[in-house]
N, C-alpha and C positions, 0 to 999 in steps of 0.2 A: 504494500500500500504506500502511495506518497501521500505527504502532508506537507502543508504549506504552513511558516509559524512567520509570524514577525513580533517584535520582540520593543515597538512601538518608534521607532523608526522607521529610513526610508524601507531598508531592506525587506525582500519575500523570498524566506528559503526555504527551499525546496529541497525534502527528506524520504530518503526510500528506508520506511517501517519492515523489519522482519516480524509477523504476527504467526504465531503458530500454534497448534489447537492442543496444549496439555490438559490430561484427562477431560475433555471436553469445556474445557476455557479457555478464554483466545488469551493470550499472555504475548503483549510485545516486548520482544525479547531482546534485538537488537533498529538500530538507526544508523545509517550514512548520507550527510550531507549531498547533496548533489549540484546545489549550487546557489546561489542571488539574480531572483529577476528573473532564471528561466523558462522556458515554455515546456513542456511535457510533452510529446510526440505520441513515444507508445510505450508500455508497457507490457512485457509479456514472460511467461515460463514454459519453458520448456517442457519436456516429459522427462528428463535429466534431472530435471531440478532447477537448471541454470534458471536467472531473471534479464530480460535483457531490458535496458534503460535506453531511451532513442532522447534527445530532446536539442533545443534549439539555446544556446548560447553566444556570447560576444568575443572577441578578438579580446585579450588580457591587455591591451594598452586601452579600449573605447570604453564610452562613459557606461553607467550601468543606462543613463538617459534612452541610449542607444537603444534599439528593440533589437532583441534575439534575432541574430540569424545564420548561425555557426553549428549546422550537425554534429552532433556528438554523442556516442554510442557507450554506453559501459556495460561489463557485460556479469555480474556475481554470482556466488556459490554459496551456499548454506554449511558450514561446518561447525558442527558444535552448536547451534543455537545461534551463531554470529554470519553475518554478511562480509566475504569475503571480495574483493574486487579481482578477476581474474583475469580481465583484459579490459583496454580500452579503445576506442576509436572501430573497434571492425562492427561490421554485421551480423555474424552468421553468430550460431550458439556455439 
């Protein structure tokens, strides 16, 4: 799940939740940041396991002003209850 926090500032960031169903309660267990201001494209899992993260980002030197427009793919794994980042920038799972 993502979730958006801001924190009363300008900043909206955007966080991929690992929620997972112990003894039939959802317990979020782990969070990784994803980023400030970005847009959310897709989100999806695999039959692996893996989560693939797509979303639209800025160039590290433009203002946050700037509207997202820099594909960016991340791609994690579930170990232990924690979200692991196992590649960045491809596509595929």
């Amino acid at each position: 799940m993502v979730t958006l926090e801001n924190y009363g500032g300008s900043g909206n960031f955007r966080l991929l939740n690992l929620v997972l169903n112990r003894a039939g309660r959802l317990e979020n267990t782990d969070r990784v940041p994803l980023g400030d201001r970005i847009r959310l494209v897709t989100l999806a899992v695999a039959p692996s396991g893996r989560i693939l993260v797509t979303y639209l980002d800025r160039a590290p030197e433009a203002p946050y002003s700037d509207p997202p427009t820099i594909r960016k793919t991340a791609i994690f794994q579930v170990k232990k209850g924690k979200l692991v980042r196992v590649k960045e920038g491809g596509d595929g799972f």
